[in-house]
C-alpha positions in Angstrom: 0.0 0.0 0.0 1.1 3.4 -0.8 0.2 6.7 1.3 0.4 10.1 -0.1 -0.9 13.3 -0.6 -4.0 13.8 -3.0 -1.6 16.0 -5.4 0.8 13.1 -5.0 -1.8 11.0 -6.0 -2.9 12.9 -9.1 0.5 13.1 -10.4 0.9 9.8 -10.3 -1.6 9.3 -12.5 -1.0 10.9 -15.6 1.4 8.5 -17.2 -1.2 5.5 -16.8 -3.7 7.8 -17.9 -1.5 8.5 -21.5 -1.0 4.8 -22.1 -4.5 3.4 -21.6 -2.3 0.8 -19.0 -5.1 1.0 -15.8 -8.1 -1.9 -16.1 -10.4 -0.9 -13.3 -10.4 1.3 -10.3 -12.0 0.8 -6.7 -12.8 2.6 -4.0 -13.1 0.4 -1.0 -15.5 1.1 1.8 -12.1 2.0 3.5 -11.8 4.6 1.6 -8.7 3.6 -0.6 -7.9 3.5 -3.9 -6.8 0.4 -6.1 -5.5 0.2 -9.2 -5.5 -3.0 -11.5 -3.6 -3.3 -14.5 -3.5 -4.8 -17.8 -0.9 -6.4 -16.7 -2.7 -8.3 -13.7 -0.6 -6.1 -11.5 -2.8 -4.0 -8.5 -1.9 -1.1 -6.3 -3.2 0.0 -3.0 -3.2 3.4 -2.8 -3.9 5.8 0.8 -4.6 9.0 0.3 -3.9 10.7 3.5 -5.0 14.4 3.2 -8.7 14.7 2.2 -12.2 13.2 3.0 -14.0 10.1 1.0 -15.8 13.0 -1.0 -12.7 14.2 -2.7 -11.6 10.5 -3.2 -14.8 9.7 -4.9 -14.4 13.0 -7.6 -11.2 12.2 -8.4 -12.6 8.3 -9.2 -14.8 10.7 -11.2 -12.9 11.5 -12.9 -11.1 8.8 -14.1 -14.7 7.1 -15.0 -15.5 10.3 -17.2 -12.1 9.5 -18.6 -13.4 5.9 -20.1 -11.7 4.1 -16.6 -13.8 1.1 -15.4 -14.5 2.9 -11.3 -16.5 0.6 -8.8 -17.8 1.8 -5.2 -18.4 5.4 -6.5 -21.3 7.4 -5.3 
């Protein structure tokens, strides 16, 4: 599992985003983030400096981006 900052978070996003390389996203009841991949690999992600409302835009996001997001309100 990895814990950062929400701007940490978004940054790490962009070069998945470019390369069409993330499967699915879910947001636990637990309110983290994970990341499959293509690949079969997953990622854990913490995000230690805002509420499950931010979370759940920024999964938003990534849905109105064409990203597979389950356990978005």
């Amino acid at each position: 599992m990895k814990s950062c900052s929400l701007e940490q978070f978004t940054e790490s996003l962009s070069p998945w985003l470019n390369e069409s390389y993330i499967r699915s996203v879910t947001l636990r009841d637990d309110d983290k983030v994970v990341f499959s991949f293509i690949d079969g690999v997953s990622d854990v992600y913490e995000i230690t400096d805002c509420n499950r409302s931010q979370i759940n835009n920024v999964c938003k996001d990534l849905q109105d981006k064409g990203i597979q997001v389950l356990g978005v309100a």
